[in-house]
C-alpha positions as CSV (number, residue, x, y, z in Angstrom):
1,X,15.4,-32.8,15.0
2,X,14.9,-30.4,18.0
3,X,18.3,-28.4,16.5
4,X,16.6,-28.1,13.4
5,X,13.0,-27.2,14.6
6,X,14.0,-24.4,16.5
7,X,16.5,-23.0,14.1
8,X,13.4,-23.6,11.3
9,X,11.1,-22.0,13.4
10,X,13.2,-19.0,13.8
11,X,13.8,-18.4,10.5
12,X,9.8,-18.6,9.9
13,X,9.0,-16.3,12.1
14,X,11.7,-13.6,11.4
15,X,11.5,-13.8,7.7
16,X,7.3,-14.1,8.1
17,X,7.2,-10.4,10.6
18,X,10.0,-9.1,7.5
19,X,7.7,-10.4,4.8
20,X,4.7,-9.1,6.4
21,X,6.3,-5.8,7.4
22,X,7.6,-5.5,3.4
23,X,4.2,-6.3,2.4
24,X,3.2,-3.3,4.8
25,X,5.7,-1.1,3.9
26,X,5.0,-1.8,0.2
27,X,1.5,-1.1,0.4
28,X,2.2,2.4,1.9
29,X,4.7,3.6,0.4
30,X,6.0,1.9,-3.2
31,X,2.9,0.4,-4.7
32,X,0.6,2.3,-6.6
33,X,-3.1,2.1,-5.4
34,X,-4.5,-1.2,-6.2
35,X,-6.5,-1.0,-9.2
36,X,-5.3,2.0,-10.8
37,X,-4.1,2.2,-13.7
38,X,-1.0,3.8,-15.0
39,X,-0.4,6.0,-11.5
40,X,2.5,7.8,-12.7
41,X,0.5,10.1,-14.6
42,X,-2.5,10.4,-11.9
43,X,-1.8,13.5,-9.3
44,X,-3.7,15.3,-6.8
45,X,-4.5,19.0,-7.3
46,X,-3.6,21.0,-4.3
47,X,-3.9,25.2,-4.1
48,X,-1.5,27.4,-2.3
49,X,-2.1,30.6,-1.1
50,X,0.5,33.6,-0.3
51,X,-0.6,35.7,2.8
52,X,-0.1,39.3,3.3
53,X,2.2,38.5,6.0
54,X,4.0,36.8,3.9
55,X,3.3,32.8,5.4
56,X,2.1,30.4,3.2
57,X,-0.4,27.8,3.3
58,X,-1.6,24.9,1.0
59,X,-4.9,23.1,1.0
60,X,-5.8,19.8,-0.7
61,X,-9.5,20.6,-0.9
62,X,-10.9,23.4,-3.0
63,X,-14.3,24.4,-4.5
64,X,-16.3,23.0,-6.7
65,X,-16.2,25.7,-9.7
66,X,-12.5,25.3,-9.8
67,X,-12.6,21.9,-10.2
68,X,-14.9,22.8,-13.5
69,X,-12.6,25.4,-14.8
70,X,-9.7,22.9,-14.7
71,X,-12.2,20.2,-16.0
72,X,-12.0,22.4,-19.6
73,X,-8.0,22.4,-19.2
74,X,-7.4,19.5,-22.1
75,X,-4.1,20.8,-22.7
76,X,-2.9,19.7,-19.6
77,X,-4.9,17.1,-18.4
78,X,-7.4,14.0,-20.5
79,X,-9.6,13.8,-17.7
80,X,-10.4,15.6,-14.2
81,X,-12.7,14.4,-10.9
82,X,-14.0,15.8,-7.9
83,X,-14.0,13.7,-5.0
84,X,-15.2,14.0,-1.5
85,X,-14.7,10.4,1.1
86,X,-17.3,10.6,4.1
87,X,-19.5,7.9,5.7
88,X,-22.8,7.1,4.5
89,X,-25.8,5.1,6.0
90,X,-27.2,2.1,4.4
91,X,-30.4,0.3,5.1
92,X,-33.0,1.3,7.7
93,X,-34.8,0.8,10.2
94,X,-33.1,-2.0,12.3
95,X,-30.7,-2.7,9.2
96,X,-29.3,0.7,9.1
97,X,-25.5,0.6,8.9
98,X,-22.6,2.9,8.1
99,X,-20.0,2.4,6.1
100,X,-17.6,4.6,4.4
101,X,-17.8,6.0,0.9
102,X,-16.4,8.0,-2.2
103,X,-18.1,10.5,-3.6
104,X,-16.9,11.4,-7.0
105,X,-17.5,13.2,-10.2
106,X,-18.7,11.3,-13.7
107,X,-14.7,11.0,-14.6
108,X,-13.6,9.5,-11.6
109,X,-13.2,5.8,-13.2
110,X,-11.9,7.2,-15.9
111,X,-9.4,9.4,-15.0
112,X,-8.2,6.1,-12.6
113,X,-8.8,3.6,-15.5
114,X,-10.7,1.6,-13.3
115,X,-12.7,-1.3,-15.3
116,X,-15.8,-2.9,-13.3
117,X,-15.9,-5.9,-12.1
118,X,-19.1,-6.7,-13.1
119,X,-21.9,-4.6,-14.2
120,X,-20.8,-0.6,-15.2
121,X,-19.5,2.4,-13.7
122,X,-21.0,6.0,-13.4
123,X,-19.9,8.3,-15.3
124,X,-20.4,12.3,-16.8
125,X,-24.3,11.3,-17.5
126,X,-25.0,9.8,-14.5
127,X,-23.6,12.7,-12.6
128,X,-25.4,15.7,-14.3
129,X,-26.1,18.6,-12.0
130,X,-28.1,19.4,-10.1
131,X,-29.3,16.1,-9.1
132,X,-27.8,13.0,-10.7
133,X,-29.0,10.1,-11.1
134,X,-30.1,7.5,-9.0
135,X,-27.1,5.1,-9.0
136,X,-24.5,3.0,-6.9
137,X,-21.3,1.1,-7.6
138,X,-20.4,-1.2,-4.9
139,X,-17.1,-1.7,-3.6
140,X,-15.7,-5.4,-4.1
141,X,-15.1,-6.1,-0.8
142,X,-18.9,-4.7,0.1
143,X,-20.1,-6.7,-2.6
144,X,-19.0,-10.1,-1.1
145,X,-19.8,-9.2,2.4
146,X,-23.1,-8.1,1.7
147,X,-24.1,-10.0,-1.3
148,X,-22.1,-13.0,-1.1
149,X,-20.8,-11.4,-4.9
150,X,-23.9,-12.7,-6.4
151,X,-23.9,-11.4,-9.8
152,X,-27.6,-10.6,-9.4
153,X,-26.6,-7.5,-7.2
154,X,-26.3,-5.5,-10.2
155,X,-30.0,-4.3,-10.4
156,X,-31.3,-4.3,-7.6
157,X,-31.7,-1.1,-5.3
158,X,-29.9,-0.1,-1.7
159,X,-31.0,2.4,0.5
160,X,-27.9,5.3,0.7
161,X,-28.5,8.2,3.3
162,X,-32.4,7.4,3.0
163,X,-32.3,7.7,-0.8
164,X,-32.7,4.9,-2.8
165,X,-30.0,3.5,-5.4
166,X,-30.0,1.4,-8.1
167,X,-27.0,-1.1,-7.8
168,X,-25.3,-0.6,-11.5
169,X,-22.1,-2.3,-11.1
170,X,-18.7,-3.3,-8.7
171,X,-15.5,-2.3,-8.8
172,X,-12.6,-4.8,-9.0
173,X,-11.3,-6.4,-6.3
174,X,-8.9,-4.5,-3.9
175,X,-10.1,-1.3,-5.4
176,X,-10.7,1.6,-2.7
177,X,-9.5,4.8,-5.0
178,X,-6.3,6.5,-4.0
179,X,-6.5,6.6,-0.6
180,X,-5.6,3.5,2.1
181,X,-8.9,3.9,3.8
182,X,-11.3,1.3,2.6
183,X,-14.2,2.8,0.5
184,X,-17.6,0.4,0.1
185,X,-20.1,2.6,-2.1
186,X,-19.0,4.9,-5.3
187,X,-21.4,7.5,-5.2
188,X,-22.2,10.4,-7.7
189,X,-21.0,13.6,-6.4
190,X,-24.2,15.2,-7.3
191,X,-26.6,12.6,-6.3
192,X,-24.7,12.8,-3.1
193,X,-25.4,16.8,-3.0
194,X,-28.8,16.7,-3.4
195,X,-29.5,17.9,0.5
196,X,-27.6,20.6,0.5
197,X,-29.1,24.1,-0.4
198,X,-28.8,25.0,-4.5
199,X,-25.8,27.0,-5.9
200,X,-23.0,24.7,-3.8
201,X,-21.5,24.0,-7.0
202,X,-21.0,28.1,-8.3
203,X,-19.3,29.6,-4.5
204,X,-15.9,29.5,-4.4
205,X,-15.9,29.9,-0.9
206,X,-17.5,26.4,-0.6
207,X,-14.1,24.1,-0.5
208,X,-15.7,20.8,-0.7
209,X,-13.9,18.5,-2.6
210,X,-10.3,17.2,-3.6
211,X,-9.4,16.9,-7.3
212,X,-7.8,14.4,-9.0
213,X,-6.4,14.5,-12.5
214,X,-5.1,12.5,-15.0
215,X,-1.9,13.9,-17.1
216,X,-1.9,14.2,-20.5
217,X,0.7,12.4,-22.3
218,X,3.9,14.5,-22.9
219,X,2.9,17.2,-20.3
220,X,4.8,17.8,-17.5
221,X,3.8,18.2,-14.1
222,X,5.7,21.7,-14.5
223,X,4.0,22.7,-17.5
224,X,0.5,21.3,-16.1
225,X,1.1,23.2,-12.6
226,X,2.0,26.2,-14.5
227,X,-1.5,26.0,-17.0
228,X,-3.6,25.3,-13.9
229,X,-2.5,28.2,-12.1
230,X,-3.3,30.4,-14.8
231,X,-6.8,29.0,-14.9
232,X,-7.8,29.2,-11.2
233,X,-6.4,32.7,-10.3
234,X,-9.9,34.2,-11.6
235,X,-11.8,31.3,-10.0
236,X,-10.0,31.5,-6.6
237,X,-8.8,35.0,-5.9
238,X,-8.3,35.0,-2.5
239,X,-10.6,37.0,0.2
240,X,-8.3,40.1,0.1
241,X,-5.9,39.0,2.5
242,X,-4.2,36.1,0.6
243,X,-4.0,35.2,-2.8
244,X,-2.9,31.8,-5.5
245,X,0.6,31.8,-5.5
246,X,0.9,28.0,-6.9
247,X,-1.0,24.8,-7.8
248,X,1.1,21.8,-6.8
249,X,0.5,18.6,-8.3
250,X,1.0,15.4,-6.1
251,X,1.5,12.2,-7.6
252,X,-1.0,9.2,-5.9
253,X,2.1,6.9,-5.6
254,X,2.2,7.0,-2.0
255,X,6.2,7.4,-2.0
256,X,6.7,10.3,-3.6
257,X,4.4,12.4,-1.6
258,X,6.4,15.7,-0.2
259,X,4.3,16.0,2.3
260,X,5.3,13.1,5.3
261,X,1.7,11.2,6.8
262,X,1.5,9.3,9.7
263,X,1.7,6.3,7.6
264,X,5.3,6.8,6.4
265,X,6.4,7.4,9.2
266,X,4.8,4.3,10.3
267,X,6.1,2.5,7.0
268,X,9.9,3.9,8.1
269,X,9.4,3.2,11.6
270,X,8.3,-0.8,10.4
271,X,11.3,-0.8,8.4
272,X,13.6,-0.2,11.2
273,X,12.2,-2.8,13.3
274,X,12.3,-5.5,11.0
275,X,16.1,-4.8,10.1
276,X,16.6,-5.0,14.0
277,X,14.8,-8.5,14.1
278,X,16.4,-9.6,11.2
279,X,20.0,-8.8,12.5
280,X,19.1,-10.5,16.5
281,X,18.1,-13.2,14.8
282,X,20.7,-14.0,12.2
283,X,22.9,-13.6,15.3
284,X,20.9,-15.8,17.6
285,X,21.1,-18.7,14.6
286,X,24.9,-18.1,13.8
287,X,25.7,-18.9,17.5
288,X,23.3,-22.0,17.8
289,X,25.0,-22.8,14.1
290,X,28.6,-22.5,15.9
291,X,27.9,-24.5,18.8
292,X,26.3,-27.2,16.3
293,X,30.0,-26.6,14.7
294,X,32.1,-26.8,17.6
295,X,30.4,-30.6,18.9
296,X,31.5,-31.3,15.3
297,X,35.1,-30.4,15.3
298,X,36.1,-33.8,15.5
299,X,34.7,-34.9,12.4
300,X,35.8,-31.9,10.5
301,X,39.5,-32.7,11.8
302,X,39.0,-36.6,10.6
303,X,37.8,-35.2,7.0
304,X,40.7,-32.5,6.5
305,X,43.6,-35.0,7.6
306,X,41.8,-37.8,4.9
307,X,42.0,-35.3,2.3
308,X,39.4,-32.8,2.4
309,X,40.0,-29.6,1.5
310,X,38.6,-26.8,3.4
311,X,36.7,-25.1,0.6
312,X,34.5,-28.6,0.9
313,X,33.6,-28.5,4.1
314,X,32.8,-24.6,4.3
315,X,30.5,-25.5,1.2
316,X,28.5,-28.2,3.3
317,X,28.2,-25.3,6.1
318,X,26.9,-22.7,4.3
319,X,24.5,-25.5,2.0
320,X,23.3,-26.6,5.4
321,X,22.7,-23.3,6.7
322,X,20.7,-22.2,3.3
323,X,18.9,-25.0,3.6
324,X,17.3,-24.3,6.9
325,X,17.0,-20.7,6.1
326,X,14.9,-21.6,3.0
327,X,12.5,-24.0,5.3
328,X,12.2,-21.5,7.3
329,X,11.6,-18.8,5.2
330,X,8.7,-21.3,3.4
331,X,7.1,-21.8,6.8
332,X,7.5,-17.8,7.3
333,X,5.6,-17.0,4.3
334,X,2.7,-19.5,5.0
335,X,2.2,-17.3,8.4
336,X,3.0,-14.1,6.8
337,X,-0.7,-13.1,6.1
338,X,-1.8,-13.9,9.6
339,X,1.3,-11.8,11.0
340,X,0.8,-8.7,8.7
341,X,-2.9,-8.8,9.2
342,X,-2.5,-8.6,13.2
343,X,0.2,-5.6,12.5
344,X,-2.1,-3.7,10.3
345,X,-5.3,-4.1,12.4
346,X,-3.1,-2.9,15.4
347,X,-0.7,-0.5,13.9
348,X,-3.2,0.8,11.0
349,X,-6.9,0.0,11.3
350,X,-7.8,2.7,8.9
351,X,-5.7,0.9,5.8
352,X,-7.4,-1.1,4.1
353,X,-6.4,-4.9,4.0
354,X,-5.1,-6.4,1.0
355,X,-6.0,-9.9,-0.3
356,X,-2.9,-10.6,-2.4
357,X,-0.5,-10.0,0.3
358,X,2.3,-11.9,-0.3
359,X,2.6,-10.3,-4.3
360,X,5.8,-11.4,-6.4
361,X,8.1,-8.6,-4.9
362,X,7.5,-9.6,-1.4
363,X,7.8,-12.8,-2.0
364,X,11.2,-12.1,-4.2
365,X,12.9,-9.8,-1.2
366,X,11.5,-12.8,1.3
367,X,13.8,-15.4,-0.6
368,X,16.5,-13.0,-0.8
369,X,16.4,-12.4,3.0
370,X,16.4,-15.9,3.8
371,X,19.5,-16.3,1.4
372,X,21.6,-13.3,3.3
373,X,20.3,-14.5,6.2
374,X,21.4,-18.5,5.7
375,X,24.9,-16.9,4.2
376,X,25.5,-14.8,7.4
377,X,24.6,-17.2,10.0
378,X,27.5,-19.7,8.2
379,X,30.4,-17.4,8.6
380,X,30.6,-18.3,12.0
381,X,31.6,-22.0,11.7
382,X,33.0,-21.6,8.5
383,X,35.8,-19.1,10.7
384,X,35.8,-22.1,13.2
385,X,37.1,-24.1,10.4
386,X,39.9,-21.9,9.2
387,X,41.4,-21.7,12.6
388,X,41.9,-25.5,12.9
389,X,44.4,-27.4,14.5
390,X,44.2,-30.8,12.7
391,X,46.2,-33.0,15.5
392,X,44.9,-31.1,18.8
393,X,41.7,-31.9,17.5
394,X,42.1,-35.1,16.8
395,X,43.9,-35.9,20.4
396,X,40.3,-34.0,21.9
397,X,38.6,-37.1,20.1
398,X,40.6,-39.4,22.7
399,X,42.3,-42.8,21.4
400,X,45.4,-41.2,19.8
């Protein structure tokens, strides 16, 4: 029992860091952004200017009046948004609390294809200029924390940066837009403007906000790039010195970015450690599997001289080794949340946790790990076996 318990608990914990470090990994660099829909054809709109030196810079954000002119570009794209993330206040008084939010234009949800939860999203009418309306959507995870998720939310008014909201619906859950920062409040970009002084939304020298798009079906990000810089060389001409050379559009699936971020070289950096682990451990097991083989050698020599062939008894090694592999990959995936949540709130606090952490593929590549893993670790006796000498054994038994 104590051979088995430590070998089990190895496993578990090995195959729990890998499945939590997958699950990691996953979340910042293969899967798309939970809750929206059909990401292959959602992309960031980025500018880049040419300077008279020749050097070359690209921004993400850009002005409002150029996210309007490409808003009436239907040939490339079915639906456009500004967005702007920034911490907001809620409450007051001795309740007031920040948390962060998004700030979007009226097709935000629908360029994302984000359905509510419960209740409605804003959209083009509810985000008129100059003012917008008064409304909020509350983040899912906000929503439970502040309201418990009572449905009764939806209605009722909360106090945003001293203004105050009517609560018209939630998003669903694990929703926080296209970034990994968590996002509690969906805001109206205009109801959000309505401090700053009148005419933000006609200077193109104000670059406020990032755009997001949604490709039209059977445009290419080549064709689209090439339509939207057309458009926005009147609206952004430069200040005399520079001037729109490109308008690169950056899918929202995290791994395809060109541009490296901290959190894939995080993601790449999680990935080499857990291949490391994996391989110590699968060699710490194989020699505690060896030794187990070599007290046995006795019993292998009795069954080869009765008749056993060696095919049989490498079988029962490498069905005993799978065995323990797959316990201990079942007790790894029951601690895998707790592991992955300590790494993210110590590695990345700014990513926002996931509640479905151990998804199908994680849980697919955690079975297959523990199967390499088992197979591996059996080699060892199994080459024990093949180098057998039947009657030398047998004498090491004593009696003969």
């Amino acid at each position: 029992p104590a051979f088995v318990a430590g070998i089990v608990l190895t496993f578990g914990l090995v195959i729990g860091t890998n499945a939590a470090m997958f699950g990691l990994v996953r979340r910042l660099m293969l899967a798309p952004p939970p809750g929206v829909q059909d990401a292959d054809h959602v992309v960031r709109v980025a500018t880049t200017f040419t300077v008279s030196d020749g050097s070359v810079f690209t921004m993400e954000t850009t002005s409002y009046s150029a996210f309007r002119d490409l808003t009436a570009l239907d040939r490339a794209f079915d639906a456009v948004a500004a967005v702007s993330t920034d911490s907001v206040t809620t409450g007051d008084g001795a309740d007031l609390t920040e948390v962060p939010a998004v700030k979007a234009s009226g097709q935000y949800f629908t360029a994302l294809g984000v359905k509510p939860a419960a209740g409605r999203l804003f959209g083009p009418l509810d985000d008129a200029l100059p003012n917008g309306n008064d409304v909020v959507v509350l983040g899912h995870a906000f929503w439970q924390r502040r309201f418990a998720g009572e449905l009764g939310a939806v209605g009722q008014q909360l106090v945003v940066d001293g203004q105050r909201l009517t609560i018209i619906g939630v998003t669903p859950r694990g929703f926080n837009g296209t970034e990994l920062a968590p996002a509690d409040l969906f805001i109206p970009l205009t109801t959000s403007m309505r401090s700053r002084a009148a005419g933000w939304w006609s200077d193109p020298r104000i670059r406020m906000v990032s755009i997001l798009a949604h490709l039209r079906k059977g445009v290419g990000a080549t064709e689209a790039e090439a339509l939207a810089l057309q458009t926005l060389r009147e609206t952004l001409p430069g200040d005399g010195t520079d001037r729109l050379t490109a308008v690169p559009l950056e899918s929202v699936m995290p791994g395809r970015a060109s541009r490296s971020t901290p959190q894939a070289r995080i993601a790449l950096w999680l990935t080499g450690v857990s291949v490391v682990v994996l391989l110590i451990a699968t060699a710490n097991v194989g020699t505690l599997l060896l030794l187990r083989a070599a007290k046995r050698r006795r019993e292998a020599a009795v069954r080869l001289s009765l008749g056993a062939r060696l095919l049989h008894l490498a079988r029962q090694s490498v069905v005993e080794s799978l065995l323990l592999s797959l316990v201990g990959c079942a007790l790894g995936l029951a601690l895998a949340h707790g592991i992955g949540t300590v790494i993210r709130a110590t590695l990345l606090p700014n990513v926002a946790a996931t509640t479905e952490f151990i998804e199908s593929k994680v849980l697919a590549v955690s079975v297959a790990v523990a199967c390499a893993t088992g197979l591996l670790a059996s080699l060892g006796p199994i080459a024990q076996l093949t180098s057998r000498n039947l009657s030398l054994e047998l004498r090491a038994g004593g009696g003969y």
